[in-house]
N, CA, C and O atoms as a GROMACS GRO file, in nm:
protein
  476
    1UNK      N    1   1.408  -5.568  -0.531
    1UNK     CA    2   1.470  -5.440  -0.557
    1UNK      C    3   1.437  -5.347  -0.442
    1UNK      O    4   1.322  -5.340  -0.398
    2UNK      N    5   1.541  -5.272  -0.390
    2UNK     CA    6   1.552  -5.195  -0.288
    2UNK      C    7   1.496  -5.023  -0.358
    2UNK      O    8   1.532  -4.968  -0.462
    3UNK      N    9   1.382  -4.970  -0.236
    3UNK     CA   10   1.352  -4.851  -0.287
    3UNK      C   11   1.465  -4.749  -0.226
    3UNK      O   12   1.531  -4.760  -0.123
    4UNK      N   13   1.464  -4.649  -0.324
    4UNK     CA   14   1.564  -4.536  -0.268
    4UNK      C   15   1.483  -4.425  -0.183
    4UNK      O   16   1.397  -4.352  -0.232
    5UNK      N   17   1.527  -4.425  -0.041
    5UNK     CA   18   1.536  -4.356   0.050
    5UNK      C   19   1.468  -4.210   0.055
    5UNK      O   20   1.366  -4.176   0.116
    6UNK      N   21   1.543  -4.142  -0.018
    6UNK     CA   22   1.593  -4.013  -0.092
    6UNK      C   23   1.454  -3.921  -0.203
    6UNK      O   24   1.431  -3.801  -0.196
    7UNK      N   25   1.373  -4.035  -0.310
    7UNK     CA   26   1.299  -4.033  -0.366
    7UNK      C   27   1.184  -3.948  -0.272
    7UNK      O   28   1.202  -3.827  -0.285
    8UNK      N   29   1.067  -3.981  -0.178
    8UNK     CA   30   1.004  -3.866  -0.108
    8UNK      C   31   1.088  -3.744  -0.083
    8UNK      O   32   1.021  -3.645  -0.113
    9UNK      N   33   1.170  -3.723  -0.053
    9UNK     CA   34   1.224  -3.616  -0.012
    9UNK      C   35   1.242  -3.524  -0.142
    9UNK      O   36   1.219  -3.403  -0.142
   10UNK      N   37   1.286  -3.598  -0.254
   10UNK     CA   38   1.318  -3.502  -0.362
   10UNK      C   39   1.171  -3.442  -0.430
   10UNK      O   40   1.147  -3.330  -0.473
   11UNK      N   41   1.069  -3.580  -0.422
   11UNK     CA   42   0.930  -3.530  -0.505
   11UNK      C   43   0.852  -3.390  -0.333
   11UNK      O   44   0.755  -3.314  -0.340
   12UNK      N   45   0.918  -3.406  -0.247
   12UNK     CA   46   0.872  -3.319  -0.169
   12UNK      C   47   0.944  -3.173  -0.200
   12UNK      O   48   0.884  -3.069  -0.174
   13UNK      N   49   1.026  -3.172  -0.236
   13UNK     CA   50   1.123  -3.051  -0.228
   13UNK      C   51   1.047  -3.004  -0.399
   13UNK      O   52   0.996  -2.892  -0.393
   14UNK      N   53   1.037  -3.058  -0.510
   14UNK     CA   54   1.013  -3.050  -0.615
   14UNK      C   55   0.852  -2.958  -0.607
   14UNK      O   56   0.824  -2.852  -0.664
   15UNK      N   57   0.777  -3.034  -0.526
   15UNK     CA   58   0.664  -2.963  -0.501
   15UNK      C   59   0.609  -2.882  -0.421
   15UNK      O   60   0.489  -2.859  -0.412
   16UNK      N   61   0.743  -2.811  -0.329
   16UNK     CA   62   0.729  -2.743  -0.248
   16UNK      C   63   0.781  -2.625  -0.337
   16UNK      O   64   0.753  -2.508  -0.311
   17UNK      N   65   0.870  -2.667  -0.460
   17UNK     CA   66   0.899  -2.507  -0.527
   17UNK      C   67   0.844  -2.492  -0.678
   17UNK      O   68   0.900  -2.424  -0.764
   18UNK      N   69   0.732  -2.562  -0.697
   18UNK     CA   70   0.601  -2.546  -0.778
   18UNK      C   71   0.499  -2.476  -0.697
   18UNK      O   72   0.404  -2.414  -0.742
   19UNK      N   73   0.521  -2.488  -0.604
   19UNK     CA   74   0.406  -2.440  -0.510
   19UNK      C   75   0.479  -2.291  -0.467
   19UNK      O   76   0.404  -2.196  -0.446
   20UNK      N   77   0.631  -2.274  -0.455
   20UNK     CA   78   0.623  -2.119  -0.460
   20UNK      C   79   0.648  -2.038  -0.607
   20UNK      O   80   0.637  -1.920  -0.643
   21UNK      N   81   0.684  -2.153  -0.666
   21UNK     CA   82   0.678  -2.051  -0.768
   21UNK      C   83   0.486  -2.027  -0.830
   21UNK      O   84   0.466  -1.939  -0.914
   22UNK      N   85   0.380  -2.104  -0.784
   22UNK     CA   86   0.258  -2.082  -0.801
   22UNK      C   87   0.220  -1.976  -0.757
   22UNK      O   88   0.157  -1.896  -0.825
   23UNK      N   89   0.259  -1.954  -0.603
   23UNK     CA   90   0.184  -1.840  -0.534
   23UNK      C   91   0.221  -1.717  -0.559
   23UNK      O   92   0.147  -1.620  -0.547
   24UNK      N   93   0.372  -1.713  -0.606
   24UNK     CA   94   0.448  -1.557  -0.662
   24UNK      C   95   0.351  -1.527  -0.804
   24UNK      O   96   0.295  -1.419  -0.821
   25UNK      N   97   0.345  -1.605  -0.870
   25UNK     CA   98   0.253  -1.557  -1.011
   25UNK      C   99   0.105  -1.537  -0.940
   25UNK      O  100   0.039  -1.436  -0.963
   26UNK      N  101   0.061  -1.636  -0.856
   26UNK     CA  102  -0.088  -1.542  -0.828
   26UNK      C  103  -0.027  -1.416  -0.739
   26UNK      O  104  -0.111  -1.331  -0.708
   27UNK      N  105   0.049  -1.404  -0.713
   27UNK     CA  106   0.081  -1.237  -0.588
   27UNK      C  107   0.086  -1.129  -0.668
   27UNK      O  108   0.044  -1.017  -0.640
   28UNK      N  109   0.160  -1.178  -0.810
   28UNK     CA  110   0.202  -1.068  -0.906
   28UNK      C  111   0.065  -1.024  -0.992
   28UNK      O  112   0.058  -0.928  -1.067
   29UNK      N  113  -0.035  -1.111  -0.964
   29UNK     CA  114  -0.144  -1.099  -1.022
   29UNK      C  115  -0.262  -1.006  -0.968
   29UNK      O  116  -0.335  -0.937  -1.039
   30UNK      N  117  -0.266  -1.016  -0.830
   30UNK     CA  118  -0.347  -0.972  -0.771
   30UNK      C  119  -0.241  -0.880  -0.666
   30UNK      O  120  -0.260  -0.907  -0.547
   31UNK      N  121  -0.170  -0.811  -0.683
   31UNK     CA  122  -0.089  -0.698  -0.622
   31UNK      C  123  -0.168  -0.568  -0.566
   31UNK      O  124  -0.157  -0.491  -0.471
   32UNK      N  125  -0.250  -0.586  -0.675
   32UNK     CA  126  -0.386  -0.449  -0.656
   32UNK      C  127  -0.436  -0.461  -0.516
   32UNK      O  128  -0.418  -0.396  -0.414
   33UNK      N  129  -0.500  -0.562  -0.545
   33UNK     CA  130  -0.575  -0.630  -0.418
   33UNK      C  131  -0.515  -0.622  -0.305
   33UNK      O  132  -0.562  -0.562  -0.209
   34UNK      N  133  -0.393  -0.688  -0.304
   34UNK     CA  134  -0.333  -0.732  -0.211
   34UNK      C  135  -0.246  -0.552  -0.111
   34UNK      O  136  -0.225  -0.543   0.010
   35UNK      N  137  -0.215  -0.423  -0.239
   35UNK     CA  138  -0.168  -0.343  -0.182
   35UNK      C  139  -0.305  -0.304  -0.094
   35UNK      O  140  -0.294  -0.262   0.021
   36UNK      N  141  -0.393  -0.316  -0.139
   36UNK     CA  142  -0.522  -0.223  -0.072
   36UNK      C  143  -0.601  -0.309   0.049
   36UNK      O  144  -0.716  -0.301   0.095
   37UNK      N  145  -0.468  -0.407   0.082
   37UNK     CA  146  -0.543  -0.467   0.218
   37UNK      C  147  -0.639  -0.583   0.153
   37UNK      O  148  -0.647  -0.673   0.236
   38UNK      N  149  -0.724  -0.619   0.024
   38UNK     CA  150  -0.792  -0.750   0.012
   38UNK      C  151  -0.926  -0.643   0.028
   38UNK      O  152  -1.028  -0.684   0.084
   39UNK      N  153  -0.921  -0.525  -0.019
   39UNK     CA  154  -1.050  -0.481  -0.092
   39UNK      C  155  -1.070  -0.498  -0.217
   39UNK      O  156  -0.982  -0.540  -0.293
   40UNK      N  157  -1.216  -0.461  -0.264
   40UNK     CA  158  -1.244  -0.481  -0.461
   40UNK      C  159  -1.158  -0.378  -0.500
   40UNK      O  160  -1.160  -0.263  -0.457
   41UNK      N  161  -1.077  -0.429  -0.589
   41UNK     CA  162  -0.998  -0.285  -0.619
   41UNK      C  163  -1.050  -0.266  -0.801
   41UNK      O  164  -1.047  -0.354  -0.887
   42UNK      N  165  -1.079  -0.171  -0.809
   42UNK     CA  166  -1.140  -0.145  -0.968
   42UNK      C  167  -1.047  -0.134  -1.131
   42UNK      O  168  -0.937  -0.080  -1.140
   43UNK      N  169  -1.100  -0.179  -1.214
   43UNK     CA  170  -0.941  -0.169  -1.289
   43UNK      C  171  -0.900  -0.064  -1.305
   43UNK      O  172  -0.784  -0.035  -1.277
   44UNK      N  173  -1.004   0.036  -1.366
   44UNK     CA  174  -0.919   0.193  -1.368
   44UNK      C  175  -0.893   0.247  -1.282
   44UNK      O  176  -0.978   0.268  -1.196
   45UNK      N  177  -0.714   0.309  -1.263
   45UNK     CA  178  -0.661   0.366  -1.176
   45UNK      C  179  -0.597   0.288  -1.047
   45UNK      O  180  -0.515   0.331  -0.966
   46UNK      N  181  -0.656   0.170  -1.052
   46UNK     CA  182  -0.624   0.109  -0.868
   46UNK      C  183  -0.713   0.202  -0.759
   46UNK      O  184  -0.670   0.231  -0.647
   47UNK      N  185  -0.806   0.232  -0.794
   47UNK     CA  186  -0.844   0.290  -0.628
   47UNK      C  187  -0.948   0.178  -0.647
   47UNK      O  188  -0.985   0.112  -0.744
   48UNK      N  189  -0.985   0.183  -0.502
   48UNK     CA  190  -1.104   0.123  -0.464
   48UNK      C  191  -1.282   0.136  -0.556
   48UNK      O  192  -1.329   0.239  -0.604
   49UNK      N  193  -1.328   0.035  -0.557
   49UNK     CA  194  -1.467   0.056  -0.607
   49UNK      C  195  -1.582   0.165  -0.518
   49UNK      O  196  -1.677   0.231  -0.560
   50UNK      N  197  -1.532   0.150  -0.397
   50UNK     CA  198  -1.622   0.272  -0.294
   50UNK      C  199  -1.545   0.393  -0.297
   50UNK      O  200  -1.610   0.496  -0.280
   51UNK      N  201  -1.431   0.403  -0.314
   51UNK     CA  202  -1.394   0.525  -0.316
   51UNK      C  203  -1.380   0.615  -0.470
   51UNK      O  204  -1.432   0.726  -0.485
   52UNK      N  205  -1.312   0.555  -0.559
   52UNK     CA  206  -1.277   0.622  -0.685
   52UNK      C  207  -1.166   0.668  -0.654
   52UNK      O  208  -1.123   0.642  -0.541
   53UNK      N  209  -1.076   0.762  -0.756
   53UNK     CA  210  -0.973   0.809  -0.714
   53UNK      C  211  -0.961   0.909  -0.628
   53UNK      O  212  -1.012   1.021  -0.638
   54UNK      N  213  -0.875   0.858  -0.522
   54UNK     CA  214  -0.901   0.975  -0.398
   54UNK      C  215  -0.795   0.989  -0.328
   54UNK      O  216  -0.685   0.951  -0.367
   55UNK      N  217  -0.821   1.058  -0.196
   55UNK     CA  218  -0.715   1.016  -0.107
   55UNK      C  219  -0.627   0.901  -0.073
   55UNK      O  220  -0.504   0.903  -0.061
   56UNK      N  221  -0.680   0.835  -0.064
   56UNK     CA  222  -0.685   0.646  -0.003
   56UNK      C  223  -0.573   0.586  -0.100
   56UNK      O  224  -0.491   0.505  -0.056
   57UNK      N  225  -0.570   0.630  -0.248
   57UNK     CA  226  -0.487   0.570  -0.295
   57UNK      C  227  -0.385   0.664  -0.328
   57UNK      O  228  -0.279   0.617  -0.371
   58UNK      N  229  -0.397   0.788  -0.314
   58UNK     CA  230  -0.268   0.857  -0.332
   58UNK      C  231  -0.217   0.892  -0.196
   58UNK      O  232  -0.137   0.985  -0.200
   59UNK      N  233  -0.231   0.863  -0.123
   59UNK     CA  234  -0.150   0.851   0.028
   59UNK      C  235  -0.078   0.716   0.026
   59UNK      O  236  -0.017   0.671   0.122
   60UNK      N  237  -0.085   0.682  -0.041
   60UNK     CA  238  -0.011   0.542  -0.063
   60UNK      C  239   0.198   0.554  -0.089
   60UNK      O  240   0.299   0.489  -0.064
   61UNK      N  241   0.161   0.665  -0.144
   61UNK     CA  242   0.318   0.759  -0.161
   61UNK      C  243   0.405   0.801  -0.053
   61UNK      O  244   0.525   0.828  -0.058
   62UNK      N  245   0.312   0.803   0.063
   62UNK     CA  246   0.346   0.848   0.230
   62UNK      C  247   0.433   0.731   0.308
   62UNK      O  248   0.534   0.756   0.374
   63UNK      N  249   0.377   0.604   0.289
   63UNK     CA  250   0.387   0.533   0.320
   63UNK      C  251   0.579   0.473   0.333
   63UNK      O  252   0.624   0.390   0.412
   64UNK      N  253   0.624   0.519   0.271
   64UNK     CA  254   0.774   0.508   0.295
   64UNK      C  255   0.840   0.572   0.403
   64UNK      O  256   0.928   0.517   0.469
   65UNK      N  257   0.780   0.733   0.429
   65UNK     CA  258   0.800   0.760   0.605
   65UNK      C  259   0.709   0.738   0.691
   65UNK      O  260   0.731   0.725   0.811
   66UNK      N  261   0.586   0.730   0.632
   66UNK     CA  262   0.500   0.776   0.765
   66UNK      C  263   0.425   0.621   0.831
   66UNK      O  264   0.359   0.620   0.935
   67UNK      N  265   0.455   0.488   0.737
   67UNK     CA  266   0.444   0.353   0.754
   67UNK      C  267   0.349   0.279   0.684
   67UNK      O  268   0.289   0.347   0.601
   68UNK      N  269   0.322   0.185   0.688
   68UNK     CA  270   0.199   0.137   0.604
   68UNK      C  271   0.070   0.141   0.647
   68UNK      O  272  -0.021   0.116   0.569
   69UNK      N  273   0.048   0.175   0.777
   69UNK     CA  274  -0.093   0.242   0.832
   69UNK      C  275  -0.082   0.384   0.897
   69UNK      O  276  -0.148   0.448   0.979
   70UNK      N  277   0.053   0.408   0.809
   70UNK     CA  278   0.072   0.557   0.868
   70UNK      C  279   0.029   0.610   1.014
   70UNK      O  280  -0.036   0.708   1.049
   71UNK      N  281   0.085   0.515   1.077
   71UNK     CA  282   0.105   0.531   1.215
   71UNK      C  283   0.271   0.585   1.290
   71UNK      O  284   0.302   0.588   1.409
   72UNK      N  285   0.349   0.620   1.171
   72UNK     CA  286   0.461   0.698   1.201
   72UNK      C  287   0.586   0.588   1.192
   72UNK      O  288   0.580   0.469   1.225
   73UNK      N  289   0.694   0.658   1.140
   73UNK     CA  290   0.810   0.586   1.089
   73UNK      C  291   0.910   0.675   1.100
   73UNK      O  292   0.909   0.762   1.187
   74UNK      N  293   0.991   0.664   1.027
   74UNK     CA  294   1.063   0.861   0.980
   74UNK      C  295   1.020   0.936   1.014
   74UNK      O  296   1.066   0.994   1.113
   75UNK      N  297   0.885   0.985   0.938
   75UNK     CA  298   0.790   1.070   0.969
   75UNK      C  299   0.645   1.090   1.072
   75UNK      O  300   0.564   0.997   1.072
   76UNK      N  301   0.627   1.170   1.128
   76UNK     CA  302   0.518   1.110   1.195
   76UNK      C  303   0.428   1.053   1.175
   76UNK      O  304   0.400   1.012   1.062
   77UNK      N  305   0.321   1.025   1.328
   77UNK     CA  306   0.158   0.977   1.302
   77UNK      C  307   0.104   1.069   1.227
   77UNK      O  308   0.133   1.189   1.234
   78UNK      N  309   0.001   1.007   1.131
   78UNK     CA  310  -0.104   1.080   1.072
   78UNK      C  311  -0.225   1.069   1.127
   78UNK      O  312  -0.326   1.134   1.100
   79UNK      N  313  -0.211   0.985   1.204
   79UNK     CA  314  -0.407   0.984   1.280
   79UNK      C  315  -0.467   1.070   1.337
   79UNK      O  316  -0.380   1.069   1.424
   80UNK      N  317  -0.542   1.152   1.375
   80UNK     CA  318  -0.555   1.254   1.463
   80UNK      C  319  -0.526   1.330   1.406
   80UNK      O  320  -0.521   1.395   1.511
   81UNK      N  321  -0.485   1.426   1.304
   81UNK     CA  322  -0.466   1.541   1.298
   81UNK      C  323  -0.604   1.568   1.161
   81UNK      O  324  -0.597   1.540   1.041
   82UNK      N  325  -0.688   1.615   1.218
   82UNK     CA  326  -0.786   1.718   1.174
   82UNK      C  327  -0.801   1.842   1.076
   82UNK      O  328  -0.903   1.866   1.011
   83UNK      N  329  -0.697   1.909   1.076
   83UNK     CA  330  -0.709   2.048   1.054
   83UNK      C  331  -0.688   2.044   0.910
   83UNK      O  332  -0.568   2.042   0.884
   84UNK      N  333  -0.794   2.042   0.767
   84UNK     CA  334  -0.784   1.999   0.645
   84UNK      C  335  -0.663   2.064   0.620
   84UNK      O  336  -0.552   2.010   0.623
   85UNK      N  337  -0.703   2.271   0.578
   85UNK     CA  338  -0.616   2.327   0.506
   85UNK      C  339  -0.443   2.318   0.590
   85UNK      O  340  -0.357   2.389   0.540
   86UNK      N  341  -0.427   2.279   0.643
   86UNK     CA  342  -0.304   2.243   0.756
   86UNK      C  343  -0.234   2.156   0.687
   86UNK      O  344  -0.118   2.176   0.651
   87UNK      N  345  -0.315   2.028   0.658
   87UNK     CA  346  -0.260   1.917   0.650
   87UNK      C  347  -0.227   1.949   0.456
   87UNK      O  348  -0.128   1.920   0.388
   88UNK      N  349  -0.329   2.002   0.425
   88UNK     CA  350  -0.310   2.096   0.260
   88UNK      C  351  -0.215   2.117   0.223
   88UNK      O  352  -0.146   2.069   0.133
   89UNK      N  353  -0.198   2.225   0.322
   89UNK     CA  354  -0.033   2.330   0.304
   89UNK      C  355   0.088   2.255   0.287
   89UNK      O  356   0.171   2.267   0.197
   90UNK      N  357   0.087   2.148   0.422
   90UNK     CA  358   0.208   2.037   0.448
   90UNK      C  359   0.203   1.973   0.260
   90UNK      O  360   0.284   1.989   0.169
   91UNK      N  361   0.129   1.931   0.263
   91UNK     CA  362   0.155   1.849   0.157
   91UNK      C  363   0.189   1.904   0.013
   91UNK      O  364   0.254   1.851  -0.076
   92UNK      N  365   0.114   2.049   0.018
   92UNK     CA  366   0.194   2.114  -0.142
   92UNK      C  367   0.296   2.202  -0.085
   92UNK      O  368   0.333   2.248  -0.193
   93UNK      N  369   0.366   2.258  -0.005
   93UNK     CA  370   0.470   2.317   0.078
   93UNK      C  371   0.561   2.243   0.147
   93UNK      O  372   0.673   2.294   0.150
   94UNK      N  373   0.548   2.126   0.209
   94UNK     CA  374   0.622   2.069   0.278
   94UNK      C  375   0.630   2.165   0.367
   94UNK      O  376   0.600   2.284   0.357
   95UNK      N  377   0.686   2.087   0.480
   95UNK     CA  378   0.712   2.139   0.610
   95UNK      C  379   0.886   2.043   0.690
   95UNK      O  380   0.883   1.923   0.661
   96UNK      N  381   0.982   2.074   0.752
   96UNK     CA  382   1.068   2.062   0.809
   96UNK      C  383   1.137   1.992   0.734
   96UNK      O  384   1.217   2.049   0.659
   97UNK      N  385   1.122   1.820   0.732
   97UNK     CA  386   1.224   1.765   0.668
   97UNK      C  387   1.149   1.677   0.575
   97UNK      O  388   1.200   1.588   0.507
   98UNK      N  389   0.998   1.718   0.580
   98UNK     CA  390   0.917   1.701   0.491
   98UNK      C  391   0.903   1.790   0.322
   98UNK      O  392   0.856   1.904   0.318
   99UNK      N  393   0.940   1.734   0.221
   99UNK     CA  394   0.924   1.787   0.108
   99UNK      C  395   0.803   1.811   0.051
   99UNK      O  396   0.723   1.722   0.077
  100UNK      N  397   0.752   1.918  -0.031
  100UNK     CA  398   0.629   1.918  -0.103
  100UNK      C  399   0.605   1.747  -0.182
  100UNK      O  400   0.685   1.663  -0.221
  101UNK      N  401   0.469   1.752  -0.177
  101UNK     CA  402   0.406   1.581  -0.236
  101UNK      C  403   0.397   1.608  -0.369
  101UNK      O  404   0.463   1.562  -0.463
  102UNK      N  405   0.282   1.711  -0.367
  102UNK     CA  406   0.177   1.772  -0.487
  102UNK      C  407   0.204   1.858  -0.530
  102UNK      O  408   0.289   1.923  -0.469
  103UNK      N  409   0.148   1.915  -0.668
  103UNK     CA  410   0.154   2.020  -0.740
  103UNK      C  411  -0.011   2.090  -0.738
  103UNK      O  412  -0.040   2.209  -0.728
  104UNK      N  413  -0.102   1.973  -0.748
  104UNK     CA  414  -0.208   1.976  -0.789
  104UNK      C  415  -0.297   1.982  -0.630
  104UNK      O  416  -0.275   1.909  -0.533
  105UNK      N  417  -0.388   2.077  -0.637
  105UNK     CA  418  -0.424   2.133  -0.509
  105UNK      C  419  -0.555   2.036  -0.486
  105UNK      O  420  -0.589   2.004  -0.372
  106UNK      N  421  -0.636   1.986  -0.619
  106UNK     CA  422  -0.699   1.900  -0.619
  106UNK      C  423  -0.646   1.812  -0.516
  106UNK      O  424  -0.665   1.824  -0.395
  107UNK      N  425  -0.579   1.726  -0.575
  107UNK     CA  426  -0.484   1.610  -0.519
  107UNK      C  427  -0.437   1.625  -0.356
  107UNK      O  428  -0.458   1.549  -0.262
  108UNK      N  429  -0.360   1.759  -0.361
  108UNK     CA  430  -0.344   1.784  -0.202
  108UNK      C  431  -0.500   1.792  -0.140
  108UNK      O  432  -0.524   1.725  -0.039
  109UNK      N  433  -0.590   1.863  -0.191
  109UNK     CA  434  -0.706   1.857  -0.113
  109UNK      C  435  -0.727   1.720  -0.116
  109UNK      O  436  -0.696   1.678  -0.004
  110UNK      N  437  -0.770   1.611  -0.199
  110UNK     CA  438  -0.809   1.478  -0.178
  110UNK      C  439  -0.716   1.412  -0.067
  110UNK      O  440  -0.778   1.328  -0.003
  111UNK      N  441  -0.586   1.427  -0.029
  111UNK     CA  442  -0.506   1.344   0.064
  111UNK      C  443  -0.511   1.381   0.185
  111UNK      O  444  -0.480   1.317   0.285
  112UNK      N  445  -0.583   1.564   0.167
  112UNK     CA  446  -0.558   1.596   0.313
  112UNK      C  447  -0.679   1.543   0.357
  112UNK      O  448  -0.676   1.468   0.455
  113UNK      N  449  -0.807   1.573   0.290
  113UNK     CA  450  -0.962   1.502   0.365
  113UNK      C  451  -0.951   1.326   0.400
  113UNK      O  452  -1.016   1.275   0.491
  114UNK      N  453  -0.879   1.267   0.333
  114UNK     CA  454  -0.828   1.128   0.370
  114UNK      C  455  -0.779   1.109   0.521
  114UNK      O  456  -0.815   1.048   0.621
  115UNK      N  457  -0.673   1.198   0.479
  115UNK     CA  458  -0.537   1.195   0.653
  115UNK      C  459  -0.674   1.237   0.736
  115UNK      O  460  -0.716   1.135   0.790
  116UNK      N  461  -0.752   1.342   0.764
  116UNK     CA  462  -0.829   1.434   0.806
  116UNK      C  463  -0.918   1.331   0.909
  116UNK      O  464  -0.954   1.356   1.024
  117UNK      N  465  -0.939   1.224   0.840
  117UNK     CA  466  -1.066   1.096   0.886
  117UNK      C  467  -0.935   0.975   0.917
  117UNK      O  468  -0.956   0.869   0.859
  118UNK      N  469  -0.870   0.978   0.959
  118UNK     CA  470  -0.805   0.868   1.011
  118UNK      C  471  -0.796   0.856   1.139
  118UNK      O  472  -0.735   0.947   1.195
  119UNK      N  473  -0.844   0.760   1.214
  119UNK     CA  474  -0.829   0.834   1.365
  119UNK      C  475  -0.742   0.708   1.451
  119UNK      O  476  -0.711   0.723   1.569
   0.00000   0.00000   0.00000
């Protein structure tokens, strides 16, 4: 009896999409992790275990203009700019084609001391 040809190829293809459908359920699992770069991320809230809720994870909202290391996109770089109550104002005022973020001055204060240390 003659083997069929075809057979590796299909048990290869078969286990090449067990194997993605494996890694999408661990991705969907560990998303936390995975948004925060592959730090401990804590269960309450999603921020980090060294930080708590802070800047770090609510600048995460920026990230659609300003990029995912907020090194500028749409919107500009955030690195380098220093000046807390500055960066304050921008964020519960908006500025140009920038819209207000925050309501909560808390919150704007936590994102601006974040941006503030990025260099």
């Amino acid at each position: 009896m003659k083997n069929n040809p075809i057979i590796p190829y299909i048990l290869i293809m078969a286990f090449g999409i067990g194997l993605i459908f494996f890694m999408s359920m661990e991705g969907v699992g560990n998303k936390e992790e995975i948004a925060h770069g592959g730090e401990d991320v804590a269960e309450e809230g999603g921020a980090t275990a060294e930080e708590g809720a802070g800047g770090a994870e609510l600048v995460s909202a920026c990230i659609g203009c300003h990029g995912g290391d907020l090194t500028g996109g749409m919107g500009p770089d955030l690195h380098g700019i220093t000046d807390v109550e500055h960066i304050k104002n921008v964020v519960m005022n908006g500025q140009g084609q920038m819209p207000p973020v925050v309501q909560d001055e808390a919150e704007a204060q936590a994102i601006a001391e974040y941006i503030s240390t990025l260099e």
